[in-house]
C-alpha positions as CSV (number, residue, x, y, z in Angstrom):
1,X,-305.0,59.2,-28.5
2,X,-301.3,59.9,-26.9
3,X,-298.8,61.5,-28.1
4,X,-295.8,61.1,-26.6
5,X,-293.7,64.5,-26.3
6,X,-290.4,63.3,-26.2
7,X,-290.3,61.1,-29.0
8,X,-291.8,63.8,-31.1
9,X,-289.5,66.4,-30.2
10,X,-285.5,66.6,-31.6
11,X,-283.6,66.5,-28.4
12,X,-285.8,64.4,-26.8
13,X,-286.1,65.4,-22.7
14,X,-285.6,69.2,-23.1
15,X,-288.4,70.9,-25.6
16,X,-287.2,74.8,-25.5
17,X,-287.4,77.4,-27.9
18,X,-290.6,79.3,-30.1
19,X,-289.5,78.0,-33.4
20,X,-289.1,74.4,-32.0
21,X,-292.5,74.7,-30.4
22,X,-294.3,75.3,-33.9
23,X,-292.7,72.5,-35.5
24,X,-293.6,70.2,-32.5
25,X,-297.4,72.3,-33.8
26,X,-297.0,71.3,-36.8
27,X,-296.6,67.4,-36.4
28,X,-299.3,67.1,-33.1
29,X,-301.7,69.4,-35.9
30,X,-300.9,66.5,-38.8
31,X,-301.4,63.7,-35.8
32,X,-304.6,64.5,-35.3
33,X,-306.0,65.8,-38.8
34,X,-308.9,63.5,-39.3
35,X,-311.5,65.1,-37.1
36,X,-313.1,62.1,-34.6
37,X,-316.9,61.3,-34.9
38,X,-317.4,61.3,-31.0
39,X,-315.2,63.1,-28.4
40,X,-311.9,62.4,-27.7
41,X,-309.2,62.7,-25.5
42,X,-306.0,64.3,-26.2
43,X,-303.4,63.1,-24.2
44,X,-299.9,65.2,-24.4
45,X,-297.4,63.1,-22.7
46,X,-295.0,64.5,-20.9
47,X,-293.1,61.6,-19.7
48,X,-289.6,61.2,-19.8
49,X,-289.1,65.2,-20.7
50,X,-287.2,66.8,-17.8
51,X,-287.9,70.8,-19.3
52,X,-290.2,72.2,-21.2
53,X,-289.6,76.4,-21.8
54,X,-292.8,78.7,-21.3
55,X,-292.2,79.9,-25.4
56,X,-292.1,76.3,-26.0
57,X,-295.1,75.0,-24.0
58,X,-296.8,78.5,-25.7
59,X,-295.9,77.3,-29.3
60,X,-297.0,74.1,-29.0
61,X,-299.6,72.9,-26.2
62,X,-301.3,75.8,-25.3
63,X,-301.8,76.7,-29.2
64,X,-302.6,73.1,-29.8
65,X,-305.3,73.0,-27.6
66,X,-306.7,76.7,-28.5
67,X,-306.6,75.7,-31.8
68,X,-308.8,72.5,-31.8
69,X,-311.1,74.0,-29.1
70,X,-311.5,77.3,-30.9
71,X,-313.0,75.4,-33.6
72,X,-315.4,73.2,-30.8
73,X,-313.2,69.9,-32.2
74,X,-314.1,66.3,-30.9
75,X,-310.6,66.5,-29.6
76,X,-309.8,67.4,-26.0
77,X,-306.3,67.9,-25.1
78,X,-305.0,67.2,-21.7
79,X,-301.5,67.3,-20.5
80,X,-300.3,64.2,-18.9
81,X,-297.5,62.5,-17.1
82,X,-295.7,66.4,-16.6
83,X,-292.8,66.6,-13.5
84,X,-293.0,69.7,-11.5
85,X,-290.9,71.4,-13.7
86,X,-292.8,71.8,-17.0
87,X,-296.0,71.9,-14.5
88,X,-294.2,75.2,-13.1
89,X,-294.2,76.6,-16.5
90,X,-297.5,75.9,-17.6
91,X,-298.4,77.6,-14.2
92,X,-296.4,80.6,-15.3
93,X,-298.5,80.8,-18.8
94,X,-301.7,80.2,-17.7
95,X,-301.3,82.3,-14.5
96,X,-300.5,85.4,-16.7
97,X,-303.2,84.3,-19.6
98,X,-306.2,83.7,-16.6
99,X,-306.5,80.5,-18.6
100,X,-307.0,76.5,-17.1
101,X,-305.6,73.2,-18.1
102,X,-306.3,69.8,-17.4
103,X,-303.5,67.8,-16.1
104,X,-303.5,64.0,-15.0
105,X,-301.0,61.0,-14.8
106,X,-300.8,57.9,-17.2
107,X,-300.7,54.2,-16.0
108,X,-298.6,52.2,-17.8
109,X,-301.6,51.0,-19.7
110,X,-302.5,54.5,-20.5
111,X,-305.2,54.6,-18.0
112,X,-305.6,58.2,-16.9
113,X,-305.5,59.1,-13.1
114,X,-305.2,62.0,-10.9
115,X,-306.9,64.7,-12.7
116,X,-306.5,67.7,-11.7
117,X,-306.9,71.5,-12.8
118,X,-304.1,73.5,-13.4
119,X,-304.8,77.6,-13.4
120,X,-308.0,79.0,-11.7
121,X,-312.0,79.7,-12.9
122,X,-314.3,81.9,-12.0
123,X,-316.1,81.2,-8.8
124,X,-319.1,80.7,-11.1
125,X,-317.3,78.6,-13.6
126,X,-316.2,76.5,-10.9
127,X,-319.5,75.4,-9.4
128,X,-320.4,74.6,-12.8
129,X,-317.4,72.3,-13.4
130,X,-317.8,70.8,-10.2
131,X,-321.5,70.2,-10.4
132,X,-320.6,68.6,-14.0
133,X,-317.7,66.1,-12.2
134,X,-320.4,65.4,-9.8
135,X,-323.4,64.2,-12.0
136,X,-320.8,62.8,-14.7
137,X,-322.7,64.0,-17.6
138,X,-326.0,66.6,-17.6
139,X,-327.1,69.9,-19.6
140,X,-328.3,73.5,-18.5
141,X,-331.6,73.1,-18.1
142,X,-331.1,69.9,-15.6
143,X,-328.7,72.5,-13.8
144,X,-331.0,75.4,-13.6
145,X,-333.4,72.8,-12.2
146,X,-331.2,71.3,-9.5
147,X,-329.0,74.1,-9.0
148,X,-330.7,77.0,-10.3
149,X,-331.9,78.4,-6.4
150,X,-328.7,77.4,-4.4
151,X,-326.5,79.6,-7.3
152,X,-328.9,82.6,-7.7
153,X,-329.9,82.1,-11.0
154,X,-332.9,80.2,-12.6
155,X,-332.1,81.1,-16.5
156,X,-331.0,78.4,-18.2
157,X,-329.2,80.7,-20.7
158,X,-326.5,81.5,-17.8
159,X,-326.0,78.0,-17.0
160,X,-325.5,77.2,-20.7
161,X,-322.5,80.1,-21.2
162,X,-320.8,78.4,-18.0
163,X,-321.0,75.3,-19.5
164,X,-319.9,76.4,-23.6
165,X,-317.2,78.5,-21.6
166,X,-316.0,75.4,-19.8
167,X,-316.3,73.2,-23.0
168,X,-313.9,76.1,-25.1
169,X,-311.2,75.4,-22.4
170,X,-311.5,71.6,-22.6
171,X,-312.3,70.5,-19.3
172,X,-315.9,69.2,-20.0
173,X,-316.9,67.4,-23.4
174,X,-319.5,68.9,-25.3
175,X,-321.9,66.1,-26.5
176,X,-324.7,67.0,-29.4
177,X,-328.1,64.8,-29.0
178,X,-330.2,66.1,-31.8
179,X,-330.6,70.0,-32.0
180,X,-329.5,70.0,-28.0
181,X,-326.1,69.8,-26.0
182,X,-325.2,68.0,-23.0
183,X,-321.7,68.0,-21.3
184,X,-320.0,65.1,-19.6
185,X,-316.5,65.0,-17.3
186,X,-313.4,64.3,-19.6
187,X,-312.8,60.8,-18.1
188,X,-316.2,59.6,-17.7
189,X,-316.6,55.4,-18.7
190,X,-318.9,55.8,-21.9
């Protein structure tokens, strides 16, 4: 799913302001309303917008994505096709929040590229997302397993929280396979 920013917003190329931020809420929540069987990806599309405010960027995308991800949602927002400057205020917001997006560009079929983290995880957290981008898709016990001696810990209950942790934030999908949970990379084929 995109949505396009800039068609969605009143002025088009600049999205400032709180209040215009919850309406722009309002319309990406009414979007995507029906709740997708399988996982899906979110793409907020910056293109064509030349500013986007920090209160705006709060308003909308960052309480978009909290929103569907606080309540573990099939969707999984990620912020495409954004110029430096919106990019330097979602730095600002996520800096000061310790929080993480995804970010990637759009190919003029849609076709994500160059994904890319924006903000900073725990040491820990990271060498669980890596290790996720690496396999493409796996669980917490095939991590303990693999991984479990080389990170210091062999409890499958600590590489399940990185992984849940990494899934709240949207930068690994959260699959269910009966009673258990495995986790793939957002832009794995499949």
């Amino acid at each position: 799913m995109r949505i396009r920013m800039r068609e969605m917003a009143e002025d088009g190329n600049v999205l400032a302001g709180a209040i215009t931020g919850r309406k722009l809420l309002a319309r990406m929540v009414e979007i995507t309303g029906k709740e997708p069987d399988q996982p899906e990806l979110v793409f907020l599309d910056f293109g064509g917008v030349e500013v986007a405010t920090a209160s705006f960027l709060r308003e909308s995308v960052l309480a978009f994505r909290d929103g569907v991800r606080g309540r573990r949602s099939n969707l999984y927002p990620v912020i495409a096709n954004a110029n430096e400057i919106v990019v330097d205020e979602l730095k600002v917001l996520v800096a000061a929040r310790g929080d993480v997006l995804m970010l990637c560009s759009l190919d003029a079929t849609g076709a994500p590229h160059e994904p890319r983290l924006l903000g900073e995880l725990d040491p820990k957290q990271r060498v669980t997302f890596d290790l996720v981008q690496k396999l493409t898709e796996t669980d917490a016990a095939q991590l303990m397993r693999e991984y479990g001696e080389r990170e210091k810990t062999n409890f499958q209950t600590v590489w399940n929280n990185r992984l849940n942790v990494l899934a709240g934030l949207g930068l690994v999908m959260e699959l269910s396979v009966g009673r258990a949970k495995r986790y793939r990379t957002l832009f794995a084929e499949g």
